[in-house]
C-alpha positions in Angstrom: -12.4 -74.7 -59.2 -13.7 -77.3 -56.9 -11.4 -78.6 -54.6 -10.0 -82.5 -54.4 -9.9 -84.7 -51.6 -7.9 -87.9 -51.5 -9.3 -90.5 -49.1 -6.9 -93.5 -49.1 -8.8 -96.8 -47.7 -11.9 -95.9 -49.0 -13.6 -98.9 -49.7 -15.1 -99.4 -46.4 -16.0 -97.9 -42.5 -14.0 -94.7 -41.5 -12.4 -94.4 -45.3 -15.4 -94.5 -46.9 -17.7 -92.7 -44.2 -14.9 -89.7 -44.7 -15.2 -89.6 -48.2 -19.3 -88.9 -48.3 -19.3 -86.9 -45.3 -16.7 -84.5 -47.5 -18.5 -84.7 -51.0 -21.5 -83.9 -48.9 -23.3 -80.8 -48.3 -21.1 -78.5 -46.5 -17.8 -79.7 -47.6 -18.3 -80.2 -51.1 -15.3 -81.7 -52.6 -14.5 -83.4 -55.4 -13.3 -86.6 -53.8 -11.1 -89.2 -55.0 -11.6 -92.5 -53.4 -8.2 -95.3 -53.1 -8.7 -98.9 -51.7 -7.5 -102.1 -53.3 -11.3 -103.4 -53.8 -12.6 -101.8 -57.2 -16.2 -103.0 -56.2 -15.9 -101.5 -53.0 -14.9 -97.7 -53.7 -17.1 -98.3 -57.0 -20.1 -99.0 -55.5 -19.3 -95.9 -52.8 -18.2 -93.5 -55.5 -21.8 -94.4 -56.9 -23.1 -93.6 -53.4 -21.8 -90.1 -53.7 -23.1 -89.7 -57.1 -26.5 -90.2 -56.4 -26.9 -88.1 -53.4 -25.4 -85.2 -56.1 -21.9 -85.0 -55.1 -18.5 -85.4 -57.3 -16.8 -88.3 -57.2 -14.0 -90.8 -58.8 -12.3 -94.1 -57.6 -9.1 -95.5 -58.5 -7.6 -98.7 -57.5 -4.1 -98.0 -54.9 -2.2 -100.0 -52.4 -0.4 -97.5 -50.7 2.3 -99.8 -49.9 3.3 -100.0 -53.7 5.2 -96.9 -54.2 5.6 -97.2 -57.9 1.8 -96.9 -57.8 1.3 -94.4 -55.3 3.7 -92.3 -57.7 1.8 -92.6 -60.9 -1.3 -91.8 -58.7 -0.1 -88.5 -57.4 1.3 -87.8 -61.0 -2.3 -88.5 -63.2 -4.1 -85.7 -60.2 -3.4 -82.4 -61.6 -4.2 -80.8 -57.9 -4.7 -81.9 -54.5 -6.1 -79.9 -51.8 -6.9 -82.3 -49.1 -5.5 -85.7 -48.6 -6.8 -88.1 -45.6 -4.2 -90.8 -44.6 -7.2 -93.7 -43.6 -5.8 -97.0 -45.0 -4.4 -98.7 -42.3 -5.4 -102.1 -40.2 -4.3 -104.5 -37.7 -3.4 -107.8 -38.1 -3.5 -110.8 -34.8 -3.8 -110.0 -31.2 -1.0 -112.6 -30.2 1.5 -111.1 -27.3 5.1 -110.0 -28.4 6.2 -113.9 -27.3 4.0 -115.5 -29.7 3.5 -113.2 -32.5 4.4 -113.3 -35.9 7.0 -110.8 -37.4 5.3 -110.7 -40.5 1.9 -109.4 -39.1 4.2 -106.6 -37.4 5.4 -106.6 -40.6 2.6 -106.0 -42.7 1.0 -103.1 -40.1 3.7 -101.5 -40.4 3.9 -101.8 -44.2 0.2 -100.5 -44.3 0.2 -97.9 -41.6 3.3 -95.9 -41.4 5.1 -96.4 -45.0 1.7 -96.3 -46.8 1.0 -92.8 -45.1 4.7 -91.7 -45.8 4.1 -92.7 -49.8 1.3 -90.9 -50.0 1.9 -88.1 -48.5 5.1 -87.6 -49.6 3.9 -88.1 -53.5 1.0 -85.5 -52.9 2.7 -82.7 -51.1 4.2 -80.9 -54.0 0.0 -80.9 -55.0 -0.8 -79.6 -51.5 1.8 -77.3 -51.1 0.8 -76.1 -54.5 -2.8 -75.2 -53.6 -2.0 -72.9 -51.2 -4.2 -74.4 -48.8 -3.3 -78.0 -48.0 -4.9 -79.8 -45.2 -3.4 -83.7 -44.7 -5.2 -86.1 -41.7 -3.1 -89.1 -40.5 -5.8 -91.2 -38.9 -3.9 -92.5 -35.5 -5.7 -94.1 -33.1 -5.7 -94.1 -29.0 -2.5 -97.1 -29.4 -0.6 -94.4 -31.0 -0.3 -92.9 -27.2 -0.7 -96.1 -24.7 0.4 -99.4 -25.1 -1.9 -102.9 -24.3 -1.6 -106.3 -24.3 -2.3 -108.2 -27.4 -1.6 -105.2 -29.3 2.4 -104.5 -29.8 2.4 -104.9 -33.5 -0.4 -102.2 -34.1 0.6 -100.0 -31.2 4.4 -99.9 -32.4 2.5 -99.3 -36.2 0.5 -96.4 -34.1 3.2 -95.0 -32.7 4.8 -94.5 -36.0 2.2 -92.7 -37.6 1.8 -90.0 -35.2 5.3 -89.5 -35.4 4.7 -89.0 -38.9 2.1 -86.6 -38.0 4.3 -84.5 -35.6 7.2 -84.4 -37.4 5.3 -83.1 -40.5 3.9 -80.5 -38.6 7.5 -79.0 -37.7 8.7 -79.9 -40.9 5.5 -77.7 -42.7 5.8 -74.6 -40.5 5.5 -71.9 -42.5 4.5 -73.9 -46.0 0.1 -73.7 -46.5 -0.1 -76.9 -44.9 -2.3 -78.0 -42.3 -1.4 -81.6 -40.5 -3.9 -83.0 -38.5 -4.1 -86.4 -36.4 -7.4 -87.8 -35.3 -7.3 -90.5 -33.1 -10.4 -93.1 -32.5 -10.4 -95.5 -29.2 -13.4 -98.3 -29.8 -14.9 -97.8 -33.3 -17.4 -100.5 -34.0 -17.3 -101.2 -38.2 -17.9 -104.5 -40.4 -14.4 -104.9 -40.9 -11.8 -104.2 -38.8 -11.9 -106.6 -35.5 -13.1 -108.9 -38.2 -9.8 -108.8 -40.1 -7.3 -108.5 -36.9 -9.0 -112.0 -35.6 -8.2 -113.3 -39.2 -12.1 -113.8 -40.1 -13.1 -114.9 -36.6 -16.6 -112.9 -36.3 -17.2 -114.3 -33.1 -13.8 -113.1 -31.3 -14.3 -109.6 -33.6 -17.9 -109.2 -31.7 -16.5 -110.2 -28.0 -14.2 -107.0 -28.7 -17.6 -104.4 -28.4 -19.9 -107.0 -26.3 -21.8 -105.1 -23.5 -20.5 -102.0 -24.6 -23.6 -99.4 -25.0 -22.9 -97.2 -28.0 -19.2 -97.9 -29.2 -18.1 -95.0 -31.6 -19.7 -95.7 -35.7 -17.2 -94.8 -38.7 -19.5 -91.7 -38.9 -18.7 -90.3 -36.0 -15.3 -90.5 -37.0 -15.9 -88.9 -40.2 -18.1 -86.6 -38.8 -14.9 -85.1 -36.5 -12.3 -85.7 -39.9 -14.7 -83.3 -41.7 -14.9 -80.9 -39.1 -11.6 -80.2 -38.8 -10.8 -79.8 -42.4 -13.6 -77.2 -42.7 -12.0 -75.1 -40.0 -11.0 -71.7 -41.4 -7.7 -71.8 -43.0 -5.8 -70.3 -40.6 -7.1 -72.8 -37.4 -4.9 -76.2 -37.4 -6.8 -79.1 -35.1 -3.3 -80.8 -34.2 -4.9 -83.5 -32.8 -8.4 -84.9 -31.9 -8.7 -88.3 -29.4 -12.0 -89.6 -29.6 -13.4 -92.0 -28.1 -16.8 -93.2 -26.5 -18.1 -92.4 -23.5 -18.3 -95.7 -22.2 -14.7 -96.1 -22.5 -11.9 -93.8 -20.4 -9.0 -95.5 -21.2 -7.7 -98.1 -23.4 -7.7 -100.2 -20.4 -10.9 -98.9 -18.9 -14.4 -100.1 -20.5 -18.0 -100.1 -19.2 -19.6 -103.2 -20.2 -23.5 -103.6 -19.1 -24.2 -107.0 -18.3 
């Protein structure tokens, strides 16, 4: 029986990147694709489709746990689940910010990975060879200015991710964190600058080669087609023009 893969935040960059890279030659999964945009993971799922592979979308905002719930319930298995939706939302300092951006992060980030994960693990236990990816990111581990909502929302989820891993030992479960430094996609400094394209593109300016959402998905697929018995625990990626969060070559 094929295997199922559950990307959540598939409707665009790293999400939806993920979700061909694993229906692709090599992986081979039957993926199911979850985003709030039916055009979006429609016109992806159709993507997938005519390169050959096996694909479905359905419409989920992980924050809404009486949806998440009938999700998990209508899959009859689950073998792989990727925790991608997530997001930031301003780049104001702690003074000036707005509690309902931290809000919403954290809304998005850490309780929509803990509602879906904690409606498909009976499915992944199940299988007897569950792999579930929390994608983190470099503020999960170091803080920066500008960014205490989304770091704090960071922060959460690889707790998440560490805690599941103690919690699993033993159960046929792998956890795995990736987490990306400076990804350059068409929507993410877009939607933390609330539509400003021109503060989004000041974010990667100078900066020669910043990571694509294919590199990312290239890593996510890499460690869930490790042999069963190998657990990645954690993958930080990031480009080489960038050492630290702090820390950026820019060519002039």
């Amino acid at each position: 029986m094929q295997p199922i893969a559950v990307v959540t935040g598939a409707s665009s960059g790293i999400g939806a990147a993920t979700a061909i890279r694993l229906a692709g030659a090599g992986a081979r999964y039957h993926v199911v694709l979850t985003g709030r945009r039916a055009d979006r993971i429609d016109a992806v799922v159709e993507r997938i489709r005519a390169d050959g592979g096996s694909a479905q979308a359905r419409v989920l905002d992980v924050t809404d746990r009486a949806a998440v719930d009938s999700f998990a319930q209508a899959l009859d298995r689950c073998d792989v689940l990727v925790n991608n939706a997530g997001g930031a939302f301003g780049a104001e300092t702690v003074a000036e910010s707005d509690p309902a951006d931290w809000r919403a992060m954290y809304e998005v980030n850490v309780l929509g990975t803990l509602n879906v994960t904690q409606a498909l693990l009976p499915r992944l236990i199940a299988s007897g060879d569950g792999t579930i990816v929390v994608m983190g990111s470099t503020a999960g581990f170091v803080a920066y200015e500008g960014g205490g909502g989304y770091v704090a929302a960071k922060h959460g989820e690889h707790a998440i991710a560490a805690t599941l891993r103690l919690e699993l030992s033993g159960q046929p479960v792998r956890v795995i964190e990736i987490a990306p430094g400076m990804v350059r996609t068409d929507e993410f400094a877009v939607n933390r600058y609330r539509g400003d394209r021109d503060r989004a593109a000041a974010v990667y300016a100078g900066v020669p080669e910043p990571l694509t959402a294919d590199d990312i998905a290239d890593v996510v697929t890499w460690t869930i087609t490790r042999p069963s018995h190998v657990n990645v625990d954690l993958v930080v990626i990031r480009p080489r023009a960038q050492a630290a969060q702090h820390k950026v070559h820019r060519e002039q």
